[in-house]
BAPA-139013 format. One record per atom (N, C-alpha, C): x, y, z negated. Coordinates in steps of 0.02 Angstrom, whole numbers, plus 32768, in hexadecimal, padded with zeros to 4 digits. Last residue first. Layout:
XYZ;...
//
This chain:
5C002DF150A8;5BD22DB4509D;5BE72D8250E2;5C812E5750AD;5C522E3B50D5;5C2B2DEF50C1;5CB32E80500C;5CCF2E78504C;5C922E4B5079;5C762F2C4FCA;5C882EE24FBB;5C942ED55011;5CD32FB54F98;5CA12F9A4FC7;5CA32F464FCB;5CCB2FE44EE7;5CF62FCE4F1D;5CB32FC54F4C;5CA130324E58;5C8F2FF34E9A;5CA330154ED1;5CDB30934E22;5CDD30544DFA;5CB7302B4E3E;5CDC31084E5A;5D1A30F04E5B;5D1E30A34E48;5C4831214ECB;5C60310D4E85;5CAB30F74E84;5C2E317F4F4F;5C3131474F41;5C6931424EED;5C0A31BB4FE6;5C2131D44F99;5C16318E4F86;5C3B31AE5093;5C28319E5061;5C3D31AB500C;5C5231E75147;5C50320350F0;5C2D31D850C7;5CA231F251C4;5C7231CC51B1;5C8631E55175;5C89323D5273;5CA1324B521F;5C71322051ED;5C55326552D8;5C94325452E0;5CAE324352A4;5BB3327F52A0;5BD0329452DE;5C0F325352D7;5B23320F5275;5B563234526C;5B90324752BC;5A89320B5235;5AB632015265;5ADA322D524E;5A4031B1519A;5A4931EE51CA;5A8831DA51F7;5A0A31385187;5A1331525159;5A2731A25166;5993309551AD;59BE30E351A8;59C331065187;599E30045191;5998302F5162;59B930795185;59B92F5F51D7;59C62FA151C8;59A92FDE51AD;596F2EFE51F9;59882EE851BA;59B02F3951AE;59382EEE528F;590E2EF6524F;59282F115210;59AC2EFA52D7;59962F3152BC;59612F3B5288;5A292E5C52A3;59DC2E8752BA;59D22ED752AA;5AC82E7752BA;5A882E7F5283;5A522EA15298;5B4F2E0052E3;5B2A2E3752EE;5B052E2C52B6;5BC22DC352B0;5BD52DFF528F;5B7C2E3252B2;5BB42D1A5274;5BB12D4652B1;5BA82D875290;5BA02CC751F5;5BDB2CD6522B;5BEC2D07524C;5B492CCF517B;5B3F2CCD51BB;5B8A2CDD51DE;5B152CE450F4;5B2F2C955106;5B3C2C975157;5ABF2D745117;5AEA2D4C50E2;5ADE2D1A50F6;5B1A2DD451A0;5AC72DB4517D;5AEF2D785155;5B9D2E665174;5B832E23519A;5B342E005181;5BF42ED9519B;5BC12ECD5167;5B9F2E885195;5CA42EDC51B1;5C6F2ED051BB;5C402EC45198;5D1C2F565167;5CF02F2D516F;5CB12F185199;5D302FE6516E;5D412FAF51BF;5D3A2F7F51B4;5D1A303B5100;5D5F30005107;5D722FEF5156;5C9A30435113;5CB030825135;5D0B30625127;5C4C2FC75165;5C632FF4513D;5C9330145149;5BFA2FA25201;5C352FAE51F5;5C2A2FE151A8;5B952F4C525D;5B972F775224;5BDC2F755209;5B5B2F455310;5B892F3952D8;5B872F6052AB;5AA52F1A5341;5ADE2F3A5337;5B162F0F5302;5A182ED453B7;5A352EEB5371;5A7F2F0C537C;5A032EA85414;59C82EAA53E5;59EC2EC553A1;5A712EA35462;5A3F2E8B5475;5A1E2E745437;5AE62F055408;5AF82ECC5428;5AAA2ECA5434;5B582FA953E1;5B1C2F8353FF;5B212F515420;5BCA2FE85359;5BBC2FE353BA;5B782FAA53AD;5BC1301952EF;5BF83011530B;5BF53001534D;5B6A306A5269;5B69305252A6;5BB5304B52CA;5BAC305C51BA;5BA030885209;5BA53059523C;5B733045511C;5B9230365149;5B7E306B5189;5B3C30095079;5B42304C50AC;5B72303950D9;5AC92F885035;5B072FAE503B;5B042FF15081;5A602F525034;5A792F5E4FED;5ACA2F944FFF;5A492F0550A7;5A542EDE5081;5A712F035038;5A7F2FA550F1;5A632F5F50EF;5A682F2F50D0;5A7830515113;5A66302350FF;5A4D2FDD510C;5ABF30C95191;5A8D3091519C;5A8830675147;5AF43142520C;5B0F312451C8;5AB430F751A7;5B20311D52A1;5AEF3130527E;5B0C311A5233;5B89310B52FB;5BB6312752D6;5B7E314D5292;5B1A311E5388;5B5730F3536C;5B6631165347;5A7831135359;5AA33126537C;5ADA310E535C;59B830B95375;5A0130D65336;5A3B30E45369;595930AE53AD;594A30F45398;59993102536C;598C303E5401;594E304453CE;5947306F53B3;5A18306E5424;59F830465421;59CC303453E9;5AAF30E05470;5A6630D05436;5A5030975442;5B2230C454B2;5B0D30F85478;5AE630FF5455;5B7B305B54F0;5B42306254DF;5B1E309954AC;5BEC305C556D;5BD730725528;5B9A308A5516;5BF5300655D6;5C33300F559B;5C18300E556E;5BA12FCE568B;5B9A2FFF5634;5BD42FF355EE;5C1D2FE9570A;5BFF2FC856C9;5BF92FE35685;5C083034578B;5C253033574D;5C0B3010572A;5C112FDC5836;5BEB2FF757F2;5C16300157CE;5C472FDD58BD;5C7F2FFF589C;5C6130175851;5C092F9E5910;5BE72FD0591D;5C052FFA58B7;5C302F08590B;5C322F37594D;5C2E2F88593E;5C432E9B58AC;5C412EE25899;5C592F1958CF;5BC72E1F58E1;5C192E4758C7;5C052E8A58C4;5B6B2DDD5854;5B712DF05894;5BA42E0C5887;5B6E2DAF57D3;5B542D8A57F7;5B5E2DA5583B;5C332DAD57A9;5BDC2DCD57AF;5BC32DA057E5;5CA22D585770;5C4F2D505763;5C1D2D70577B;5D232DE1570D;5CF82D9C574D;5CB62D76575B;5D3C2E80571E;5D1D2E345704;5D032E075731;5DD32EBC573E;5D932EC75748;5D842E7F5726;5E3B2F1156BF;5E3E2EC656FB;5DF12EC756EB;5E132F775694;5E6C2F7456A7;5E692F3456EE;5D9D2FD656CB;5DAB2FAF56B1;5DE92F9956B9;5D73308456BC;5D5F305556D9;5D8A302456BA;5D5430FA566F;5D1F30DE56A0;5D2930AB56BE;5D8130FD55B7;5D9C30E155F5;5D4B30D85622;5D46313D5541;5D6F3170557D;5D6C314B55BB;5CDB30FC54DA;5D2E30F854F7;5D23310E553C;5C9B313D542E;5CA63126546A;5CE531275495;5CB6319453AF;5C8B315553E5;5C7F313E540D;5D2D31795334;5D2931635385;5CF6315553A8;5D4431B3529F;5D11316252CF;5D183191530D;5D8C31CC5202;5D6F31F35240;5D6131AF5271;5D3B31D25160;5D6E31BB5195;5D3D31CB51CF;5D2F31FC50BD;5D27321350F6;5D6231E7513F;5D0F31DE5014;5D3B31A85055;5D0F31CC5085;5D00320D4F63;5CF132124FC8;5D0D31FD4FE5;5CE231B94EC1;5CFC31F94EEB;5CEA31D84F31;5CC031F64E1D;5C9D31E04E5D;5CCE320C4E8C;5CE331FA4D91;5CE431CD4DB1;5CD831B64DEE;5CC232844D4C;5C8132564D50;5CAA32114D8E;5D3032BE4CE2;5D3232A04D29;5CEC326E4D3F;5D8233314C92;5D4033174C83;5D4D33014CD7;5E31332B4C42;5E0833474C73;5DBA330B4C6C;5E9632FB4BDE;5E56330B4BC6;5E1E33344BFC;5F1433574C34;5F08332B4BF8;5EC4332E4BF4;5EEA33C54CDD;5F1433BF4C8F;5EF0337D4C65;5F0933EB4D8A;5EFE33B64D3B;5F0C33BE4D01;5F3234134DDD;5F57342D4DA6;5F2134234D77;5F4833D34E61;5F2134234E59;5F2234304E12;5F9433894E5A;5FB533B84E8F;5F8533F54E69;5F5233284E1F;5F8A33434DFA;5FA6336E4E0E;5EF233164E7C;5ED8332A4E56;5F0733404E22;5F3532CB4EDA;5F2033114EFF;5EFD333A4EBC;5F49324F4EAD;5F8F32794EAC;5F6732BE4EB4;5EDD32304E91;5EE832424E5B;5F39326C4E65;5EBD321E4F23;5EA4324F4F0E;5EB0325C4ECC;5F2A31B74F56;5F2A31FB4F6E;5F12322C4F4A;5F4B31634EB3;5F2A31754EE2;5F3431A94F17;5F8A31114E2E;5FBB31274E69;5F7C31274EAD;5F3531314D85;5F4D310C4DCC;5F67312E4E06;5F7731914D02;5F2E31784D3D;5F4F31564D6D;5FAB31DE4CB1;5F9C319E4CA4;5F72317E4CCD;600332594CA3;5F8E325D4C95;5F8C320A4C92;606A32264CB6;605C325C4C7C;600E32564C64;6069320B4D49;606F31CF4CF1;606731E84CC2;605032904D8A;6001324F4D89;602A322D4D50;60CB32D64D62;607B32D84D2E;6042329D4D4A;612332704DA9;6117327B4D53;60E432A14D3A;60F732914E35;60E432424DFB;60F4323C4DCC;60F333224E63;60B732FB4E4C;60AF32BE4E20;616633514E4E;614C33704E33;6100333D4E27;618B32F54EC1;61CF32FF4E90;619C33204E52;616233074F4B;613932DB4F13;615E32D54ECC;613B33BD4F32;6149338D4F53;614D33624F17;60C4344F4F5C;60F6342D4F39;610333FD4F4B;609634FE4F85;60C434CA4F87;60D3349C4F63;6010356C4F6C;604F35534F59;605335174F81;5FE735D3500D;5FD8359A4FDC;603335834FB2;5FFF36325049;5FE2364C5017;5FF1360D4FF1;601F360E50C6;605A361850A5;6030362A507E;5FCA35985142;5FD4359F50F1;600A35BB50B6;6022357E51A9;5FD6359F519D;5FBD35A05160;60AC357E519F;608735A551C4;604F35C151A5;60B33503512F;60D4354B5120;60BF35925148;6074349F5182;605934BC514B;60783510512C;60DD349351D9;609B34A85203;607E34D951B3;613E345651A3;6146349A51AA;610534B351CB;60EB33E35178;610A34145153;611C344F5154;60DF33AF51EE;609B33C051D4;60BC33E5519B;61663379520D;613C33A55247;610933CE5219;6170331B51A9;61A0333F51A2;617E338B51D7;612832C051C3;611332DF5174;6157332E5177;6142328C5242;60FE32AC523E;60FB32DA5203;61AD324D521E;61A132895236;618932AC5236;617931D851CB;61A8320851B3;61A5325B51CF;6142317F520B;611431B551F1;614331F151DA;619E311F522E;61853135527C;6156317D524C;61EA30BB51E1;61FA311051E9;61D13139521A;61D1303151A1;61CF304B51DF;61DA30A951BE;62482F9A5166;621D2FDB515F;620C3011519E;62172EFB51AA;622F2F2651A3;62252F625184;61F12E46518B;61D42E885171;62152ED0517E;620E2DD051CE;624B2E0351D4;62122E4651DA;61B02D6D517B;620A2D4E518E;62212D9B518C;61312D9251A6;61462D7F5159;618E2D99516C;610E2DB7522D;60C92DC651FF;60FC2DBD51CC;617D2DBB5285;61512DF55279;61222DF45242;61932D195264;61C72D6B5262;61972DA5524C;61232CE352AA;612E2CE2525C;616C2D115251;612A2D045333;60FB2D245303;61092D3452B4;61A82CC75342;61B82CF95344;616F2D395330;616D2C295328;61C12C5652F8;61B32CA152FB;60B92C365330;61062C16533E;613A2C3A531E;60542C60530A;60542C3152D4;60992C2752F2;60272CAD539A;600C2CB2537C;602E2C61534E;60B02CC75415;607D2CB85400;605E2C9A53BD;61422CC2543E;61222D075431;60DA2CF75406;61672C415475;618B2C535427;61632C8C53FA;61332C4554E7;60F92C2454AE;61222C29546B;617E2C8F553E;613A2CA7551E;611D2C7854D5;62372C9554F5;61FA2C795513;61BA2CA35515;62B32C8E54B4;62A02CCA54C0;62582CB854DD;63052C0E54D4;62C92C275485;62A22C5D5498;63562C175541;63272BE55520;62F02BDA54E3;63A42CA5552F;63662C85555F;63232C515549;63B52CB85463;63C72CAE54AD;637F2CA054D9;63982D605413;63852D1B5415;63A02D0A5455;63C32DE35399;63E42DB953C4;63C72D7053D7;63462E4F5385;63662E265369;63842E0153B1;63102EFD533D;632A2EDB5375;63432E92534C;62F92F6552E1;62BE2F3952FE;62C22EFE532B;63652F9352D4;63442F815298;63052F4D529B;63832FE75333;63B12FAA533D;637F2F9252FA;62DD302C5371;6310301F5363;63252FD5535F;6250301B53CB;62A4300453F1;62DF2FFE53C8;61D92FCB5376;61F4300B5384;623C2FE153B5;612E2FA0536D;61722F8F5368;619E2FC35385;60AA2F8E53A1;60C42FE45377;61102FD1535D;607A2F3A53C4;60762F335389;60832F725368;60CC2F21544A;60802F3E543F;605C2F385410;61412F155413;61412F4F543F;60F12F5D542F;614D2EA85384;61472E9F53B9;61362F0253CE;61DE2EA05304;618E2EBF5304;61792ED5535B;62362E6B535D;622F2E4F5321;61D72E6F531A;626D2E6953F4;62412E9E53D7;62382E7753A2;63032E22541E;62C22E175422;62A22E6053F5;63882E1954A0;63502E44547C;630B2E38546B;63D32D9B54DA;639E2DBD54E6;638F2DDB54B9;644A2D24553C;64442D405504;640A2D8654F8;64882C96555A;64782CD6557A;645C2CDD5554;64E82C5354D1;64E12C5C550F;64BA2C935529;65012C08542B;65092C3E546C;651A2C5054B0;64882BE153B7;64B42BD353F9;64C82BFB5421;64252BD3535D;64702BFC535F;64922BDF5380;63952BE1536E;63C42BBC5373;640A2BAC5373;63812C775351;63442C40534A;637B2BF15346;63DD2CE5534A;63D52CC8531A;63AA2CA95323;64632CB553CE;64292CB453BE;640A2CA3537B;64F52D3453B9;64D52CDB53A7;64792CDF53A6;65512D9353B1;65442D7A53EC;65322D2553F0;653F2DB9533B;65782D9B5320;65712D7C5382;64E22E175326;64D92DCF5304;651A2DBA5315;651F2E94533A;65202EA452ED;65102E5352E5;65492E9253BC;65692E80538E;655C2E6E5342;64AD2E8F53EA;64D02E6153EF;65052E4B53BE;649F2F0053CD;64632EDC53A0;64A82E9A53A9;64F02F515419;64F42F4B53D5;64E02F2153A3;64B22F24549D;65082F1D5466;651B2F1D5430;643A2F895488;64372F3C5488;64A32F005466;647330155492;644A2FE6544D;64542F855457;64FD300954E4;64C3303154D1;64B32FE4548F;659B2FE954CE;658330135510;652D302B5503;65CA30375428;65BE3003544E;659430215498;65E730BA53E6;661B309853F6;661330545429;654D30B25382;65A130EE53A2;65D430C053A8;64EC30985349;650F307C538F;6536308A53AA;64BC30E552DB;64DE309152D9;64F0307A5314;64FC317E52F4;64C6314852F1;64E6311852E9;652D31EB5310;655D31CD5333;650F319A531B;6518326F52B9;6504327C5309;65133241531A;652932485222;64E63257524C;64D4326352A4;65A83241522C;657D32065237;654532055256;65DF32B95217;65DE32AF5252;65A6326D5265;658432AB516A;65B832D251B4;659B32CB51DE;655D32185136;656B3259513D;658B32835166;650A318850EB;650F31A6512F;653231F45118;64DE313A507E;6514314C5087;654D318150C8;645731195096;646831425058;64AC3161506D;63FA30F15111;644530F55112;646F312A50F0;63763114512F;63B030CF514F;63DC30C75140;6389319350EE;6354316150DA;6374311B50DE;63C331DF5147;63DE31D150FA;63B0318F50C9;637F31E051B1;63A931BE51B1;63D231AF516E;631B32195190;630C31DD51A0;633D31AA5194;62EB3287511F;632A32785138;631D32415153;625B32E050EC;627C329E50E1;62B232AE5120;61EA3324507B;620C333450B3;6231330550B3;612C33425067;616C33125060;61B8333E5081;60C033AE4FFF;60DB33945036;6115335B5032;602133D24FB5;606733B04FAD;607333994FEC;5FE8347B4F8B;5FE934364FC3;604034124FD0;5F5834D44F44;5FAD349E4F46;5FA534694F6F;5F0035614F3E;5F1D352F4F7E;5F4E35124F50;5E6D358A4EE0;5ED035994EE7;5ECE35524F15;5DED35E84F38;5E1035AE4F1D;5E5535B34F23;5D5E36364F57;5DB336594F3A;5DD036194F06;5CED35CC4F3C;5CF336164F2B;5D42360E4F17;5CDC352D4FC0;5CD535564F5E;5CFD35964F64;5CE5353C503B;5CA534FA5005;5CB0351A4FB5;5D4A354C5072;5D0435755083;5CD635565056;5DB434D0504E;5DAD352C5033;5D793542503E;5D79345A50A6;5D7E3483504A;5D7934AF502C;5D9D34AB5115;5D5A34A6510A;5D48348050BD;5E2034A4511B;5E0234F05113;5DBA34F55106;5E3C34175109;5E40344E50CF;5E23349050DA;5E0133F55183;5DEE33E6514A;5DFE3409510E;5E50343751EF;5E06343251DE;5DF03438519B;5ED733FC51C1;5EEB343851A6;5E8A344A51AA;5EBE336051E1;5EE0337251A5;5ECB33E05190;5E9E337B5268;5E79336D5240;5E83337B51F9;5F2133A852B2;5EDD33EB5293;5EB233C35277;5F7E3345528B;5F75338B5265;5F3A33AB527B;5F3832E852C3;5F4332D65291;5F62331E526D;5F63331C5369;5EFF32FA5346;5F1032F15302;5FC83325535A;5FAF334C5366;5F6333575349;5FF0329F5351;601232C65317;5FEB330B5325;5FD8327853E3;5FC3324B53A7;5FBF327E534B;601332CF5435;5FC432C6542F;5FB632A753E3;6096332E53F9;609132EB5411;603832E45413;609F33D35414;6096339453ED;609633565414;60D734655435;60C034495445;60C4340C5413;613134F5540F;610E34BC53EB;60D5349353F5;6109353F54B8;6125351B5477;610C35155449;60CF34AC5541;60DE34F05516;60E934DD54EB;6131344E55B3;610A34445575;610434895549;611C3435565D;612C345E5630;612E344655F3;614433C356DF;611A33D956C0;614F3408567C;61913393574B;616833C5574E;614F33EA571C;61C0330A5750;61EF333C574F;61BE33805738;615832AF5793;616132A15731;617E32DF5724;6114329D57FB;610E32E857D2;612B32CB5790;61333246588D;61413246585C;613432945820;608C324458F6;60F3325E5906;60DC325958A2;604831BE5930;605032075905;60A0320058FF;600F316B59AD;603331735986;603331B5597A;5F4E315E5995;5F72315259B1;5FAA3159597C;5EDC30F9591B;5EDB313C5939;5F3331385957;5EB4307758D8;5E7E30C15908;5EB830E6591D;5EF530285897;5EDC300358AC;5EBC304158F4;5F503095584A;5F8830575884;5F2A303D58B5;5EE830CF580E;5F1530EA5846;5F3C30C25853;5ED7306657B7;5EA2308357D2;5EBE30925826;5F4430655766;5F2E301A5793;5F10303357BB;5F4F30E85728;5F8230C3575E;5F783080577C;5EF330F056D6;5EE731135706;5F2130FC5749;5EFD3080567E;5EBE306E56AA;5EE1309E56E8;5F7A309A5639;5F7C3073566D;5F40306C569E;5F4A310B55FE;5F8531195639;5F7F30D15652;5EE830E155AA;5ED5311755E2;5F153117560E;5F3630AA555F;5F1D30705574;5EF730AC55C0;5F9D3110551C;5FA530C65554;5F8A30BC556E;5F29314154CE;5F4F316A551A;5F5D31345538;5F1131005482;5EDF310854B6;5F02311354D4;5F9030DB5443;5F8330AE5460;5F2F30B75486;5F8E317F53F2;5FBE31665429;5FA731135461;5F1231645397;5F24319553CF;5F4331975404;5EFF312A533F;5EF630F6537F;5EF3312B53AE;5F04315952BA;5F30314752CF;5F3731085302;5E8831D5526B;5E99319F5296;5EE031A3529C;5E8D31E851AC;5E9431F85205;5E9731B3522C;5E2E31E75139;5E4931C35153;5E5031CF518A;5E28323A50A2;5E10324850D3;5E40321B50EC;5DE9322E4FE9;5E1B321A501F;5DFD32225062;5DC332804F5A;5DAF32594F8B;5DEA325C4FBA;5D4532E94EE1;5D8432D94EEF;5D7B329D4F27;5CF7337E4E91;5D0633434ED3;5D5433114ED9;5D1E33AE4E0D;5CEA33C54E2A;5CEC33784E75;5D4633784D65;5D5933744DBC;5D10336D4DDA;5D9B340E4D03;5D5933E54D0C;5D5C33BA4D4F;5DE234704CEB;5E1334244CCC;5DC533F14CCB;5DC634DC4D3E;5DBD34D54CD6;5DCD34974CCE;5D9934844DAD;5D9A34CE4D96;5D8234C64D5B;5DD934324E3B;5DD3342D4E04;5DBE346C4DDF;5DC633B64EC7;5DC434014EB9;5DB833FB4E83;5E44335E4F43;5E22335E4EF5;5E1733A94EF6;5E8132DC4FB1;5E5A332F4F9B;5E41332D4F5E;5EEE32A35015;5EBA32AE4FD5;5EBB32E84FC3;5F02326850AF;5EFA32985098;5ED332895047;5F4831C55112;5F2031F150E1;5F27322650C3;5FB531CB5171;5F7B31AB517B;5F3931B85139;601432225137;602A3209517B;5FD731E751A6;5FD8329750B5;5FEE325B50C1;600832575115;5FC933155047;5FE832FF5073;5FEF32D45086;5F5F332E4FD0;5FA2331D4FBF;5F9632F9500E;5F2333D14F93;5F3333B84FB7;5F6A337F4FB1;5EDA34254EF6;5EFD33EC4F2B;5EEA33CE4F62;5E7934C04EE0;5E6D347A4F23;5EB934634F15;5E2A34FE4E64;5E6334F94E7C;5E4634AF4EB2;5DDC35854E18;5DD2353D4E46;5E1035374E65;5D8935EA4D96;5DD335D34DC9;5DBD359A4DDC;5CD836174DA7;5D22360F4D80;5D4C35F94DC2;5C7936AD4DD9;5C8B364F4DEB;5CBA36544DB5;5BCB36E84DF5;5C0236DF4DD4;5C1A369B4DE4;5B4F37094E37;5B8D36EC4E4F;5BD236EF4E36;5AA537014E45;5AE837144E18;5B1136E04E48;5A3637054EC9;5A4B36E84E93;5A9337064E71;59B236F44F3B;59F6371B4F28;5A0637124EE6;598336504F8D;5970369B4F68;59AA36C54F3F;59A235EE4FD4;597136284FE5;595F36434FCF;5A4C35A04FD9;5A0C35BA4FB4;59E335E24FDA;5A7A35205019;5A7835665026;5A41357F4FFA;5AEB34824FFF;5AA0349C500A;5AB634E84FF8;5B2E33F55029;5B3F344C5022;5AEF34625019;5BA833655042;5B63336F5023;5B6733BA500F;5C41336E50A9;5C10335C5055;5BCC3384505A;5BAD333C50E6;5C05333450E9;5C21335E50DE;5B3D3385510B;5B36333750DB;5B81331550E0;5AF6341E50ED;5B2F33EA5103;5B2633BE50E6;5A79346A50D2;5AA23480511F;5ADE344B5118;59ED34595086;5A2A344A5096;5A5D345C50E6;59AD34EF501C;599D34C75068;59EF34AF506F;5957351F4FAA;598E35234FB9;598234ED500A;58CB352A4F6A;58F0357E4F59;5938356F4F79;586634C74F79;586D34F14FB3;588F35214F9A;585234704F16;583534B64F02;585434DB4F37;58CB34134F2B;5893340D4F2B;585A343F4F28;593734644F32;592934454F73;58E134244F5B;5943346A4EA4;595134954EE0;5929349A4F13;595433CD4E76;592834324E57;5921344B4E99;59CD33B24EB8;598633924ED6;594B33DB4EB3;5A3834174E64;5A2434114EB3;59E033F24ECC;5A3633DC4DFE;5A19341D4DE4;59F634154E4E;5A5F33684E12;5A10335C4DFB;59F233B44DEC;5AE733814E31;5AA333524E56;5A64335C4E50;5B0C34374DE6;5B0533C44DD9;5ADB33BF4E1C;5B6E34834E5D;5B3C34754E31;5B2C34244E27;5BFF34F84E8B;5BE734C24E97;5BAC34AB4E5C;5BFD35AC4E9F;5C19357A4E6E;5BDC353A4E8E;5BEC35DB4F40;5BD835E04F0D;5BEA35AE4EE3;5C27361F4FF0;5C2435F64FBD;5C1E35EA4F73;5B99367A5065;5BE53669503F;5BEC36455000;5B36367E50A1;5B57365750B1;5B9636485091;5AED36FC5072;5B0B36F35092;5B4036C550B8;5A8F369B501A;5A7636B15049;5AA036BF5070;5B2036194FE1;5AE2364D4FCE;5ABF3665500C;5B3A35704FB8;5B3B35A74FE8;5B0B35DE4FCB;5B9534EE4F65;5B5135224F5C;5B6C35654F92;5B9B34324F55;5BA134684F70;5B7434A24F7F;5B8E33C94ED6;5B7B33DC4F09;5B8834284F13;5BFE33624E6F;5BD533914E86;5BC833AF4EDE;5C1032B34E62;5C2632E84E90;5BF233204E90;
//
């Protein structure tokens, strides 16, 4: 991966080898200003000729790939990973804040009716996942001199998806047109039979991919079971209705669809300079070049690759980390203190440092790269940048002395590693 070149005025200069960069920076003639991606600024005035650079983009629901290329050479290439624990914070903040207030504070008149939403407003979750997405490319673009933009988009039919054969009027009527609501339907479509025991009697809706799993309401997700099956311990871990969800009743899910469909026309907004393309145009030239099915080799056929391109093999995994959690107080208080809890303490959550290292520190151990993940009594968790655990060899337990760490620099919200296409991250000792 080349390194990134700034001039005195701060503006962007053809990218340079590694080793021209340490030159640099060694003989005091350049100073680093970024380590996501890696940038350094020169301190002395210099030529500024560039050639063409082109940026792919290739679009995802949960990953972004990026590739920058100029003259059929690959300057960077790499995957960016969003969050998608956006929506199940909120939950978990709507329920603290509603235990809280049943437990403190008198009755509140109802406000659900009240509220506004301006326009083009978002869902939070899809919100946090386009301006990261659209961040990141503009802070591509500021990284190399007058770059051509391509950015592959999707567009999808959900319902043509479910249902090749759908047309017309169909589209307004759904698979439930005609029964009193969803559950009737689920019903009829089994035949009004429990499928655990096929007996029929009182009769129940089960969630196949469970509600707090991210299971959805459609009829697709639904199944016909009676009283007598329907149980808790059917729900639990190795019984019928686990083994559904994990093997038995794999469904397809549609829940990203939208999102690809929202971020599309978003892209047409803030990006009408940039070309356009879709995946119709991308997977006959990636089989054409002959390379594997990646974000970033798709993002690298977006930016217009040709046969016989030069690729030093190295590419970037950026993912975004959470440090910490919002909630002040607890859903169900804890049990055990040695004294009661008269005097309404908070309990410490979140630990932010310990021993001079901070959460989300990027760290060396045992040979490998990893990030702080939270703090235990003499030590920490190491997390690769996968969500692996880095563990002490032959050892169980996920903590790791602080002896055995290695710093390496802190980091904000953003974890970055370059890293060889040919080694993988190995899986926790």
């Amino acid at each position: 991966m080349k390194v990134f070149v700034k001039n005195l005025r701060n503006e962007p200069l053809m990218p340079c080898k590694p080793s021209k960069a340490r030159k640099l920076l060694k003989v005091g003639r350049a100073k680093i200003i970024d380590y996501k991606p890696f940038t350094i600024q020169l301190l002395y005035p210099t030529g500024e000729a560039t050639q063409p650079i082109d940026i792919g983009i290739d679009l995802g629901a949960k990953h972004i790939g990026i590739a920058i290329q100029s003259q059929n050479k690959v300057l960077a290439k790499g995957e960016i990973e969003l969050r998608d624990d956006v929506k199940t914070n909120l939950d978990a903040r709507r329920t603290y804040r509603r235990s809280r207030r049943y437990r403190k504070t008198r009755y509140r008149k109802p406000r659900f009716d009240n509220r506004t939403k301006p326009k083009g407003w978002l869902p939070p979750s899809i919100h946090s996942r386009v301006n990261n997405t659209f961040n990141w490319i503009d802070k591509c673009c500021s990284l190399v001199p007058n770059p051509n933009l391509t950015i592959e988009v999707g567009k999808f039919d959900v319902q043509k998806m479910m249902n090749p054969e759908i047309q017309g009027k169909e589209y307004q009527q759904g698979d439930t047109y005609g029964y009193y609501d969803i559950r009737y339907y689920v019903f009829a479509r089994d035949n009004y039979t429990c499928q655990v025991c096929k007996k029929k009697s009182i009769l129940h809706t089960h969630h196949i991919i469970y509600r707090s799993k991210g299971g959805s309401d459609k009829a697709s997700n639904l199944i016909t079971v009676c009283t007598d099956c329907h149980t808790h311990e059917n729900h639990q871990e190795g019984q019928i209705f686990w083994e559904w969800m994990l093997e038995g009743k794999k469904l397809p899910s549609y829940k990203e669809t939208p999102f690809m469909n929202i971020i599309r026309r978003k892209v047409f907004a803030k990006y009408p300079d940039a070309n356009i393309v879709y995946g119709s145009y991308t997977t006959p030239r990636r089989k054409e070049l002959g390379i594997e099915k990646t974000h970033y080799n798709d993002a690298l056929v977006i930016a217009g690759i040709e046969p016989k391109f030069i690729d030093n093999n190295e590419t970037f995994k950026i993912k975004q980390f959470r440090k910490k959690k919002r909630s002040l107080h607890e859903a169900i208080p804890r049990k055990g203190r040695k004294t009661p809890n008269t005097a309404q303490k908070r309990n410490s959550k979140n630990t932010k440092y310990s021993n001079g290292f901070y959460l989300n520190d990027k760290v060396k151990i045992f040979g490998r790269t990893g990030f702080i993940s939270g703090f235990c009594n003499g030590g920490a968790y190491i997390k690769d940048i996968e969500g692996n655990y880095i563990t002490l060899p032959n050892k169980s337990y996920k903590q790791v002395s602080f002896k055995y760490l290695e710093f390496l620099s802190h980091n904000n919200t953003w974890q970055f590693i370059s890293r060889l296409k040919s080694r993988e991250f190995l899986p926790a000792i």
